[in-house]
BADREN-831816 format. One record per residue (C-alpha): x, y, z; residue in three letters; residue number from 1. Coordinates in pm, 1 decimal. Layout:
<node x="X" y="Y" z="Z" residuo="ALA" num="NUM"/>
...
***
This chain:
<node x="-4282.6" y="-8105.1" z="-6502.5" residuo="UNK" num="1"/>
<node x="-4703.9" y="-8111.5" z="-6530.2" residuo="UNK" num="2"/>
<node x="-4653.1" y="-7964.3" z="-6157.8" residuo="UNK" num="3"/>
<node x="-4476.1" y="-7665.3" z="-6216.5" residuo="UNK" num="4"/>
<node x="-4489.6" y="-7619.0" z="-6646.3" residuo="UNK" num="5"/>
<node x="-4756.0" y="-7349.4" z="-6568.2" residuo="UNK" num="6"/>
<node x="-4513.1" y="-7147.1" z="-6339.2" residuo="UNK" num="7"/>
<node x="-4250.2" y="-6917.2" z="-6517.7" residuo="UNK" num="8"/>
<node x="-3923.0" y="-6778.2" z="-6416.1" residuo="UNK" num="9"/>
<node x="-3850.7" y="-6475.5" z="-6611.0" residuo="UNK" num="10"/>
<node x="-3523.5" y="-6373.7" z="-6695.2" residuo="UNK" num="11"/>
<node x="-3436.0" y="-6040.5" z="-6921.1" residuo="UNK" num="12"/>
<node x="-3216.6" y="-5766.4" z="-7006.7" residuo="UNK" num="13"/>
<node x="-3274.4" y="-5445.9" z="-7242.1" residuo="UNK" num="14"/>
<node x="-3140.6" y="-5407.8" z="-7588.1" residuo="UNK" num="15"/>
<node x="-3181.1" y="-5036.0" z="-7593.9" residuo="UNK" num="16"/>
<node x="-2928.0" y="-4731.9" z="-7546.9" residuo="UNK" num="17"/>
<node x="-2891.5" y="-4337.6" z="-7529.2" residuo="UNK" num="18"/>
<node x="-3010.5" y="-4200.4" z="-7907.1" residuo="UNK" num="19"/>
<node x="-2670.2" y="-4029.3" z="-8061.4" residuo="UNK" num="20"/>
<node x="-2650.2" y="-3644.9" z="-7954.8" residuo="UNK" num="21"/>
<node x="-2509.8" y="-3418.6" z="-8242.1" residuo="UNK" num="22"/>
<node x="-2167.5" y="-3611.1" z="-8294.4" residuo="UNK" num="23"/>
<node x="-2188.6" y="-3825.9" z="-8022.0" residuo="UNK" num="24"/>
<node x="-2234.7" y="-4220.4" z="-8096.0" residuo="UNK" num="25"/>
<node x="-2325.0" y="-4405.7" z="-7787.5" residuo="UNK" num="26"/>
<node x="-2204.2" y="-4785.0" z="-7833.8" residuo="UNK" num="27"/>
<node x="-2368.1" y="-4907.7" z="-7462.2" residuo="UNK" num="28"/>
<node x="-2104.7" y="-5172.6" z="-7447.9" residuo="UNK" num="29"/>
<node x="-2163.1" y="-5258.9" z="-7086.3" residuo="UNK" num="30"/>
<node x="-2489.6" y="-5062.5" z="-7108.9" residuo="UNK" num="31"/>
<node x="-2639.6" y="-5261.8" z="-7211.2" residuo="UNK" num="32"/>
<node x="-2473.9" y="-5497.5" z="-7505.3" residuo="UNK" num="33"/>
<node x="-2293.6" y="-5717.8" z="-7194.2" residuo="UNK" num="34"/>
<node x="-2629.0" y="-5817.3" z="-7086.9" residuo="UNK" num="35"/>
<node x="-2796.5" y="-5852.6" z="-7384.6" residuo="UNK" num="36"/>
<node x="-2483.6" y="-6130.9" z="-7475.7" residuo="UNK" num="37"/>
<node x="-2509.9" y="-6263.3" z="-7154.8" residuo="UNK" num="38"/>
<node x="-2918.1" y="-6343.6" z="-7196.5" residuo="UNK" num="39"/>
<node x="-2831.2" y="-6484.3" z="-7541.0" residuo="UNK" num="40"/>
<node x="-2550.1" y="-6717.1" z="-7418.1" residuo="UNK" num="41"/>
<node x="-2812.5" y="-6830.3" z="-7160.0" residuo="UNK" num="42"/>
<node x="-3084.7" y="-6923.7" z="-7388.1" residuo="UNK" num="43"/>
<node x="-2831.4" y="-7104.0" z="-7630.3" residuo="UNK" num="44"/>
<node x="-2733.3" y="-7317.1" z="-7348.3" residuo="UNK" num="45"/>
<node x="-3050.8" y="-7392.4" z="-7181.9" residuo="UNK" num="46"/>
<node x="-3225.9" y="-7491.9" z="-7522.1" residuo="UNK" num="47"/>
<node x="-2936.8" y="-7724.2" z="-7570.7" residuo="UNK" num="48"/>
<node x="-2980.8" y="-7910.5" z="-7209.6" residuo="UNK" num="49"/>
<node x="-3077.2" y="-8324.5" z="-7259.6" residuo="UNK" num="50"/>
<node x="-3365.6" y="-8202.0" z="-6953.7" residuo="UNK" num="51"/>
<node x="-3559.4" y="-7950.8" z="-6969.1" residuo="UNK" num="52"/>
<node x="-3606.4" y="-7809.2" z="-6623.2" residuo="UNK" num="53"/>
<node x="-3969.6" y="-7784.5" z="-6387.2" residuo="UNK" num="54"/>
<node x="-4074.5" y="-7477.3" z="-6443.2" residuo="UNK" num="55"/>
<node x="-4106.7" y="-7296.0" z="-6770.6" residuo="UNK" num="56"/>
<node x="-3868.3" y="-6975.2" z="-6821.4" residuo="UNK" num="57"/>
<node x="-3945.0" y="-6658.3" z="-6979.0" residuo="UNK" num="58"/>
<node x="-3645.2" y="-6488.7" z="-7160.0" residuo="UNK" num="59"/>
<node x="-3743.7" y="-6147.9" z="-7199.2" residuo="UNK" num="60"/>
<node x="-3528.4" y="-5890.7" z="-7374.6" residuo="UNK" num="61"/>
<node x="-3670.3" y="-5509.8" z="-7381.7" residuo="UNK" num="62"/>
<node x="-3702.8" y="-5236.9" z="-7537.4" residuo="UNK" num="63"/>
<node x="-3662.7" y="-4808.0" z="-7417.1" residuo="UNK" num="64"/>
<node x="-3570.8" y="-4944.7" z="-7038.4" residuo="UNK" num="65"/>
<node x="-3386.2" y="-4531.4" z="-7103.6" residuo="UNK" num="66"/>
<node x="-3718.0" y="-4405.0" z="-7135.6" residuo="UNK" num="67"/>
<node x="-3850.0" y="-4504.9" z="-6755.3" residuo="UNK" num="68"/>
<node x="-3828.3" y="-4871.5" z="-6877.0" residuo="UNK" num="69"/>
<node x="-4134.1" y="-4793.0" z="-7104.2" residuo="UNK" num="70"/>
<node x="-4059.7" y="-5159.0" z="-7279.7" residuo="UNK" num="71"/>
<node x="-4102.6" y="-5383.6" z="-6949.6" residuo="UNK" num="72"/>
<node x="-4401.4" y="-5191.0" z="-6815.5" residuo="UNK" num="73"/>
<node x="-4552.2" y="-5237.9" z="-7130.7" residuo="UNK" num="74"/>
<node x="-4492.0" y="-5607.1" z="-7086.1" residuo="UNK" num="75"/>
<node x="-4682.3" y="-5627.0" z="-6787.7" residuo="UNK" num="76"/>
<node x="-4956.3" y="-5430.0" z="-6933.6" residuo="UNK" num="77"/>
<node x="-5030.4" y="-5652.0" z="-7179.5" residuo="UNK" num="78"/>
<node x="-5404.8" y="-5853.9" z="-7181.4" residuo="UNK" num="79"/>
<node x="-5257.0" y="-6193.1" z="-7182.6" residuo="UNK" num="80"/>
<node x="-4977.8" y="-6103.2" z="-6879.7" residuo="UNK" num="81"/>
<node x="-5079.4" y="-6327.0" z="-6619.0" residuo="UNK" num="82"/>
<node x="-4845.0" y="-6200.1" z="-6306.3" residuo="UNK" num="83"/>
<node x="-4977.7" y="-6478.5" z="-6106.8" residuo="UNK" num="84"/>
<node x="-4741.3" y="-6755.6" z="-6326.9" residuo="UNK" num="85"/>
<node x="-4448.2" y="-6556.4" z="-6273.0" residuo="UNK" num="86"/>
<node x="-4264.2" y="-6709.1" z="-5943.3" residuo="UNK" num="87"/>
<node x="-3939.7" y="-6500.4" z="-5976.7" residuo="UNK" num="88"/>
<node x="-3764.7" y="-6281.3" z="-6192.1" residuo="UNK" num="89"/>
<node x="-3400.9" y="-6197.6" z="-6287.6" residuo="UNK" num="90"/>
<node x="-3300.6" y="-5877.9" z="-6461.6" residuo="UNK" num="91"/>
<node x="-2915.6" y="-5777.1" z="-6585.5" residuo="UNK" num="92"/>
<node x="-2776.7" y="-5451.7" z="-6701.8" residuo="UNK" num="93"/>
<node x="-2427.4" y="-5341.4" z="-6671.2" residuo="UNK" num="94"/>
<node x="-2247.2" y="-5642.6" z="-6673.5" residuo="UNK" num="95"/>
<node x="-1876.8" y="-5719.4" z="-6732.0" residuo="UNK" num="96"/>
<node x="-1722.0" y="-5395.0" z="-6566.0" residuo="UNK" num="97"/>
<node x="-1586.2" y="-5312.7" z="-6194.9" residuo="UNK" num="98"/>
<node x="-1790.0" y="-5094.4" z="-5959.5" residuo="UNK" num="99"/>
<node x="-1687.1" y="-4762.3" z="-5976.4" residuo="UNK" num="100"/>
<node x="-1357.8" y="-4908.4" z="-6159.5" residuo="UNK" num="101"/>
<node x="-1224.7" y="-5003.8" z="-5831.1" residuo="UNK" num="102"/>
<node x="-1386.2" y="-5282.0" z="-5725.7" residuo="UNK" num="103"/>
<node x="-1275.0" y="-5571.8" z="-5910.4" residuo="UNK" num="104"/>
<node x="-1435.6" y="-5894.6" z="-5920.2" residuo="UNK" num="105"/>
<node x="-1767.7" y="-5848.4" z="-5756.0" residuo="UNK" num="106"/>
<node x="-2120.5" y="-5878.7" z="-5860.9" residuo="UNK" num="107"/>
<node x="-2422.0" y="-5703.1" z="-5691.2" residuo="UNK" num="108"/>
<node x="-2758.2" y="-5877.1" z="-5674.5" residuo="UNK" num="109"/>
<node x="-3080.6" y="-5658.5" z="-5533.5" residuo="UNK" num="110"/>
<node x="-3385.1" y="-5814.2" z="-5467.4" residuo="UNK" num="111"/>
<node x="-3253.1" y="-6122.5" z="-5206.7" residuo="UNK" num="112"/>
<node x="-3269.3" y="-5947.9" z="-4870.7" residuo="UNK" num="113"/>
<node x="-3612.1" y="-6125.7" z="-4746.6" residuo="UNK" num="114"/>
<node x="-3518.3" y="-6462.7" z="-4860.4" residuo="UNK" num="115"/>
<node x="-3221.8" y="-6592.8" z="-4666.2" residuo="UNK" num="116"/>
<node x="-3213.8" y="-6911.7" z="-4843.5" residuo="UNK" num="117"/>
<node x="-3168.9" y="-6755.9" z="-5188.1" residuo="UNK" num="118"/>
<node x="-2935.5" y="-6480.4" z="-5029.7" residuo="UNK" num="119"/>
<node x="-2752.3" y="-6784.6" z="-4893.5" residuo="UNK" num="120"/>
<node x="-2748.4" y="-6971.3" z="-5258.7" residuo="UNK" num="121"/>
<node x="-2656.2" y="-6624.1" z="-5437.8" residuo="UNK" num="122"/>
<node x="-2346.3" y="-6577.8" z="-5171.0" residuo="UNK" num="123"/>
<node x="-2212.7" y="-6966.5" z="-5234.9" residuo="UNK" num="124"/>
<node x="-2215.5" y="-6968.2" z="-5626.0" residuo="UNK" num="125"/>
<node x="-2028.4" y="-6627.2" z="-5580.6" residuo="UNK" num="126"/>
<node x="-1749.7" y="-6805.6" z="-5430.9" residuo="UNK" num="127"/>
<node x="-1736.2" y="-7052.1" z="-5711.9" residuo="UNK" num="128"/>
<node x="-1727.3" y="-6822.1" z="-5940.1" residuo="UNK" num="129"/>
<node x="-1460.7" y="-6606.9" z="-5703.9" residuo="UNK" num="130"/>
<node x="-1702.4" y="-6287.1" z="-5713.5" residuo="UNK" num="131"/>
<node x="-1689.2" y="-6088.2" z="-5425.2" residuo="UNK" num="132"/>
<node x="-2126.0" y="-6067.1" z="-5389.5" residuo="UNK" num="133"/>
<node x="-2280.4" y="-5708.9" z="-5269.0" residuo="UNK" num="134"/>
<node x="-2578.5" y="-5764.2" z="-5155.8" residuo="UNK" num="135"/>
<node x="-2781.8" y="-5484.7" z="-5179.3" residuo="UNK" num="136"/>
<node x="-3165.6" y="-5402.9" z="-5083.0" residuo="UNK" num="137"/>
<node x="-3389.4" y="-5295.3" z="-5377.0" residuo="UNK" num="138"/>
<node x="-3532.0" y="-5008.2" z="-5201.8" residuo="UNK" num="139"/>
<node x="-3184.8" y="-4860.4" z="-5129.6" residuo="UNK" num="140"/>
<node x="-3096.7" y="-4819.3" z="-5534.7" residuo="UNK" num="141"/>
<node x="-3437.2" y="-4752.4" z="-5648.2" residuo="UNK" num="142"/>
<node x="-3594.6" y="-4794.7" z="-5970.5" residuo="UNK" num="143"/>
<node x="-3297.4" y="-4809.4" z="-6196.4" residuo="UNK" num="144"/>
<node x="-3382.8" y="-5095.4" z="-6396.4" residuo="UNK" num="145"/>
<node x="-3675.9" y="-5334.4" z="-6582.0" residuo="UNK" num="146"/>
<node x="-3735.0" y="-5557.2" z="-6289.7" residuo="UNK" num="147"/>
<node x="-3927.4" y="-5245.1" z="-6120.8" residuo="UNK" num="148"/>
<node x="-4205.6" y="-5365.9" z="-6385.1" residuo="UNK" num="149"/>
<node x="-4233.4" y="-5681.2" z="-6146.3" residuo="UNK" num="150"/>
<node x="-4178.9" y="-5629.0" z="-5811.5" residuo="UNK" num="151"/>
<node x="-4406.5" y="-5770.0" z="-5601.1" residuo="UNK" num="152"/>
<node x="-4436.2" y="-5951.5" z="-5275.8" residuo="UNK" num="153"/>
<node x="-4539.5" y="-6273.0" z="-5384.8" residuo="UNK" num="154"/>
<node x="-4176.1" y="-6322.8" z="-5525.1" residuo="UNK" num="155"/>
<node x="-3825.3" y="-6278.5" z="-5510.5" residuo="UNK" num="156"/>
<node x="-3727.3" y="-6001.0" z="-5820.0" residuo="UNK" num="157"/>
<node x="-3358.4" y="-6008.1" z="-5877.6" residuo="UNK" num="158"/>
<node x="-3149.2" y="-5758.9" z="-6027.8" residuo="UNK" num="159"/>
<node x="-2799.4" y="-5889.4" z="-6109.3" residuo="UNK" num="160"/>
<node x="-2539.9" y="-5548.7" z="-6217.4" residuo="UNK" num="161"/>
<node x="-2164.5" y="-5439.7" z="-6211.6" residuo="UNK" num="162"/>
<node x="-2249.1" y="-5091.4" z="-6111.9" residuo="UNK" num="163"/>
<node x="-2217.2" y="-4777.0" z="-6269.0" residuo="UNK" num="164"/>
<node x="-1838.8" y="-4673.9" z="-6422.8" residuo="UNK" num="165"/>
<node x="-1681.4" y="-4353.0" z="-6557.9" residuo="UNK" num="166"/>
<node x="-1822.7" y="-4462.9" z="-6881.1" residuo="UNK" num="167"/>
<node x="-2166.3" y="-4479.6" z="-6792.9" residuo="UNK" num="168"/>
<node x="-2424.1" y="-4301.2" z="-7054.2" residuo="UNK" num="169"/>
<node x="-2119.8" y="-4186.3" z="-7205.7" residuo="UNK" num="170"/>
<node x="-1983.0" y="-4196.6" z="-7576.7" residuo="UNK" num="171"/>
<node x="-1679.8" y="-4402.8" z="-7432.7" residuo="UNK" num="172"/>
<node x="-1894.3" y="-4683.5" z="-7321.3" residuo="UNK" num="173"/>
<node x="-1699.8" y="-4914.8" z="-7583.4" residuo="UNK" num="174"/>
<node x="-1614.0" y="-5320.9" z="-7613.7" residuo="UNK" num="175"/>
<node x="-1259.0" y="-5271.6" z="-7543.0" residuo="UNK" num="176"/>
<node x="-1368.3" y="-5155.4" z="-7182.9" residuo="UNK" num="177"/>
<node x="-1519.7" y="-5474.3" z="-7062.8" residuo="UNK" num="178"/>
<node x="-1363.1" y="-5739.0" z="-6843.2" residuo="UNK" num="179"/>
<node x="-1426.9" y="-6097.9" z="-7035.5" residuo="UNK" num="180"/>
<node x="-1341.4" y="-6304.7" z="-6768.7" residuo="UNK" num="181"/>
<node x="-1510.3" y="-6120.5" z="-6530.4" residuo="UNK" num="182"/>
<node x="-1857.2" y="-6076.1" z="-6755.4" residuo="UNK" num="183"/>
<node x="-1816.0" y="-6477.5" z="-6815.6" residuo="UNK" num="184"/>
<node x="-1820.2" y="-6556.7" z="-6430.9" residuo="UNK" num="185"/>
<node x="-2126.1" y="-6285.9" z="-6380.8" residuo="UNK" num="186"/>
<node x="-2272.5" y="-6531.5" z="-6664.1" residuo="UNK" num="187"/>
<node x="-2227.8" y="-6811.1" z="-6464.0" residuo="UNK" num="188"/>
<node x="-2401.4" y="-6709.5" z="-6167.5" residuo="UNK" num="189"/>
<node x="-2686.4" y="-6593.8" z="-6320.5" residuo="UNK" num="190"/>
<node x="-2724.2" y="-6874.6" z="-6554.7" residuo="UNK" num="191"/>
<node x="-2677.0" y="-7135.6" z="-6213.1" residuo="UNK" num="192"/>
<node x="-2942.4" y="-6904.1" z="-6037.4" residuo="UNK" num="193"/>
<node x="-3166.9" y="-6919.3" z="-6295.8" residuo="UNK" num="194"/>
<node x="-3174.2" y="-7282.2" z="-6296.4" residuo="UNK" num="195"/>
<node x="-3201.1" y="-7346.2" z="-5914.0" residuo="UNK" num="196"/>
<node x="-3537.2" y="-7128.4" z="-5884.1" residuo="UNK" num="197"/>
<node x="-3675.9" y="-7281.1" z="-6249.5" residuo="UNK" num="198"/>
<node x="-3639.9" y="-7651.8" z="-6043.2" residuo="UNK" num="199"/>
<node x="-3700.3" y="-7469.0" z="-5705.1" residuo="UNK" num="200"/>
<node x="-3898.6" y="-7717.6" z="-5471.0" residuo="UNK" num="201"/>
<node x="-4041.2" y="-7443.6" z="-5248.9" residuo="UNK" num="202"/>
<node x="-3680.7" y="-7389.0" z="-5013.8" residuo="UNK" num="203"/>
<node x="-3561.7" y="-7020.7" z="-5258.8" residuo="UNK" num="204"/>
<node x="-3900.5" y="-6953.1" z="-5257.1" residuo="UNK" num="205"/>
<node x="-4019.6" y="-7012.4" z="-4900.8" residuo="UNK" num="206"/>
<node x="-4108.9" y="-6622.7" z="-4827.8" residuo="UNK" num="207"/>
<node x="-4349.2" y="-6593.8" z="-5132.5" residuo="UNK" num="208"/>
<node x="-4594.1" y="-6867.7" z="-4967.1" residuo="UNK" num="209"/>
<node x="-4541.9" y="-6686.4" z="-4641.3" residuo="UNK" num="210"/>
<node x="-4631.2" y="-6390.4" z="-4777.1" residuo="UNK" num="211"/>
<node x="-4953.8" y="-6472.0" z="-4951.5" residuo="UNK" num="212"/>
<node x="-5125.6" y="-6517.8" z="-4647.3" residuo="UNK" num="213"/>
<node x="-5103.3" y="-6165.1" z="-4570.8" residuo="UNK" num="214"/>
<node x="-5137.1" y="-6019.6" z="-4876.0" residuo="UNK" num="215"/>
<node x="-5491.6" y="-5956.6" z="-4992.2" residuo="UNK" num="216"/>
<node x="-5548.9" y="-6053.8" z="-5385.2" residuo="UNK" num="217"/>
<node x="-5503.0" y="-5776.6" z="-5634.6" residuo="UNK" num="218"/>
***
């Protein structure tokens, strides 16, 4: 759309694990390979779509998010980064595993809290999928993941995750561990997410125009 083709929804997820320690191989199945398949799945399918969405859409995958997400930041440090095109973001790592390994089902999305209308969107495509959504505020899990790179107030920054496990940054972080079904479902909500805001009309992203009339210009 000539409206909107300027405007970008970014969505990513980082390729890169734990280095191997002496003997110790770390495979980052759901840390962060789950993701990583997950991004590629949704690129495959939206490149195959008869129409195109509005807005353009940014598929990002980075690199040494272990090293204080190094790769994202120095996205956004780039000359030619222009944050001002970005209207939303959506970030995944640690997909296709149950919180804690007790929690089955669920999915936890960050970044919603000030925009009721996408909180409201998130919390019905849950239920389609028959995820249990956790709804957490981005403050309260702190900067755990590549989406820190973007947060701003001029748009809604998602951040789509399972949780930690008992594998977590561990050598048994392995393929035979993740939940298929489950990391399938998480796929679908994303990838339905990612869609609504990319053809977004203004209603998901009513707070960002609220907001930038009380937000002086960087």
């Amino acid at each position: 759309d000539p409206a909107f083709a300027d405007e970008f929804v970014l969505i990513s997820a980082h390729y890169d694990h734990l280095k191997p320690k002496l003997f110790s191989y770390y495979p980052g199945a759901c840390d962060n390979a789950a993701a990583v398949a997950v991004l590629l799945e949704i690129t495959k399918s939206i490149s195959q779509m008869d129409q195109r969405p509005k807005r353009s859409i940014c598929f990002a995958f980075f690199d040494a998010e272990e090293r204080m997400c190094m790769g994202s930041f120095a996205f956004t440090s780039r000359r030619d980064y222009d944050d001002a095109r970005i209207v939303a973001v959506l970030n995944m790592d640690l997909l296709g595993r149950n919180l804690l390994d007790v929690v089955d089902d669920s999915i936890i999305v960050t970044g919603a809290e000030h925009y009721a209308a996408l909180h409201n969107a998130i919390n019905l495509v849950c239920l389609q999928e028959q995820l249990t959504f956790i709804p957490l505020e981005t403050d309260l899990i702190g900067p755990v993941g590549d989406h820190i790179a973007f947060i701003s107030p001029r748009r809604p920054v998602l951040f789509f995750t399972s949780g930690i496990n008992k594998d977590y940054h561990r050598p048994t972080d392995t393929p035979d561990k993740l939940d298929y079904q489950l990391l399938s479902r998480q796929k679908a909500v994303v990838q339905n997410m990612l869609l609504r805001l990319a053809e977004d009309d203004g209603a998901l992203l009513a707070l960002r125009a609220a907001l930038l009339r009380q937000v002086p210009a960087l």
